[in-house]
C-alpha positions as CSV (number, residue, x, y, z in Angstrom):
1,X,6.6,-14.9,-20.0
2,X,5.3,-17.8,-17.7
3,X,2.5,-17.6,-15.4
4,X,2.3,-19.4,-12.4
5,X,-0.4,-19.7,-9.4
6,X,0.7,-20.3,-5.7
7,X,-2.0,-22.9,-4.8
8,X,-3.6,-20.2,-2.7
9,X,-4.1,-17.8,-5.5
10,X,-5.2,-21.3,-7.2
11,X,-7.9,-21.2,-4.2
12,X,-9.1,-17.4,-4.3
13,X,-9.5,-17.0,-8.5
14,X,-11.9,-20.5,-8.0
15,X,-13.8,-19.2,-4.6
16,X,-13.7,-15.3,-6.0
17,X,-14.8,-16.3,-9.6
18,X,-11.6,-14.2,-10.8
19,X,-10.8,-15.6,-14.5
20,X,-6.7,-16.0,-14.7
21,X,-7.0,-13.3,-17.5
22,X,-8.3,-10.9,-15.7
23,X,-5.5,-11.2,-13.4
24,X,-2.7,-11.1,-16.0
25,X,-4.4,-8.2,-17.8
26,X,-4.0,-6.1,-14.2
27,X,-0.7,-7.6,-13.2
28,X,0.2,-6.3,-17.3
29,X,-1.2,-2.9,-17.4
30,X,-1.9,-2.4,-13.5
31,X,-3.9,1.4,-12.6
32,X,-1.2,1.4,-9.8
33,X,1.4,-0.8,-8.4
34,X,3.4,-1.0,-5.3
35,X,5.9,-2.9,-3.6
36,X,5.2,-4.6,-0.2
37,X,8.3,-3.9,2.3
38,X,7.0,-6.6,4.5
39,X,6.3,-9.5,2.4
40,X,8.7,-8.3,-0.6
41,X,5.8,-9.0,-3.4
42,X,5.0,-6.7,-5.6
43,X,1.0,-5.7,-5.8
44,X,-1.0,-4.7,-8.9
45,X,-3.9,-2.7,-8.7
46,X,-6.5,-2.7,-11.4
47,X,-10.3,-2.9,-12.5
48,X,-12.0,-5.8,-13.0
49,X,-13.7,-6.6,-16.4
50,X,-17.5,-6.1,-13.6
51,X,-17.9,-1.9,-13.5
52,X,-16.9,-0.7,-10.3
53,X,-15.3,-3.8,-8.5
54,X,-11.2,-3.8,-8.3
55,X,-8.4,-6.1,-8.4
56,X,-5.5,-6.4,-5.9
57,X,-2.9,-8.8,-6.6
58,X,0.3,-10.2,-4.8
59,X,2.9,-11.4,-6.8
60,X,6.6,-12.6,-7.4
61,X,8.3,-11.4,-10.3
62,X,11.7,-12.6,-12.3
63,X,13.2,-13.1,-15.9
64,X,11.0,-15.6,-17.4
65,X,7.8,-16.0,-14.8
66,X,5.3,-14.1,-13.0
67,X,3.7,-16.2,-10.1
68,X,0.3,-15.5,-8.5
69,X,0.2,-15.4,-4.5
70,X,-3.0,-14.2,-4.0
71,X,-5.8,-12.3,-5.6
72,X,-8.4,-9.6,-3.6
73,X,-11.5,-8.6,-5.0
74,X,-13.1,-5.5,-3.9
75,X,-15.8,-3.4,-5.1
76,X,-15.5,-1.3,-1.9
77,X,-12.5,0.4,0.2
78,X,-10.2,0.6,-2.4
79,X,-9.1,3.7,-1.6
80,X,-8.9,2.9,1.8
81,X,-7.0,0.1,1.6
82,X,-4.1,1.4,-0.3
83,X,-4.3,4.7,2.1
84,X,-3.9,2.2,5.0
85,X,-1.2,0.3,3.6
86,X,0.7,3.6,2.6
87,X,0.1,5.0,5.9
88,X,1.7,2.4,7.9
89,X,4.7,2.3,5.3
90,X,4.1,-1.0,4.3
91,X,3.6,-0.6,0.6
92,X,5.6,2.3,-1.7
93,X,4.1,3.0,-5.0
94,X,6.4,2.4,-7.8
């Protein structure tokens, strides 16, 4: 399957020093995944290959591609932010 990079996830893997495998690897095998009602992306949620920081990624999924819309690192908050977005009913696990 094709991998593509909006020119924003481009942007956050350079500025973040994310590698692109790392984010296929989550996006592949993601710890949890939800879907966003509001923007319609789906988000993975995994570690990164660093002990104790985490991966959050927006992306688009069809057939024959997966593309990238942007990539959060955290090493805090995780649990947090997921509560917060499940709270408000903007993300449903799946």
């Amino acid at each position: 399957m094709e991998t593509a990079l909006t020119e924003h996830a481009r942007m956050r893997l350079e500025e973040r020093g994310i590698s692109l495998d790392e984010v296929i690897h989550v996006v592949k095998s993601p710890a949890r995944k939800f879907y966003d009602l509001k923007t319609s992306h789906l988000v993975a949620v995994g570690p990164r290959d660093t002990e104790g920081q985490w991966l959050i990624i927006a992306y688009e999924e069809s057939e024959d591609k997966i593309e990238i819309v942007t990539v959060i690192a955290t090493s805090k908050s995780l649990d947090k932010i997921i509560q917060n977005r499940l709270s408000s009913r903007r993300w449903i696990e799946i």
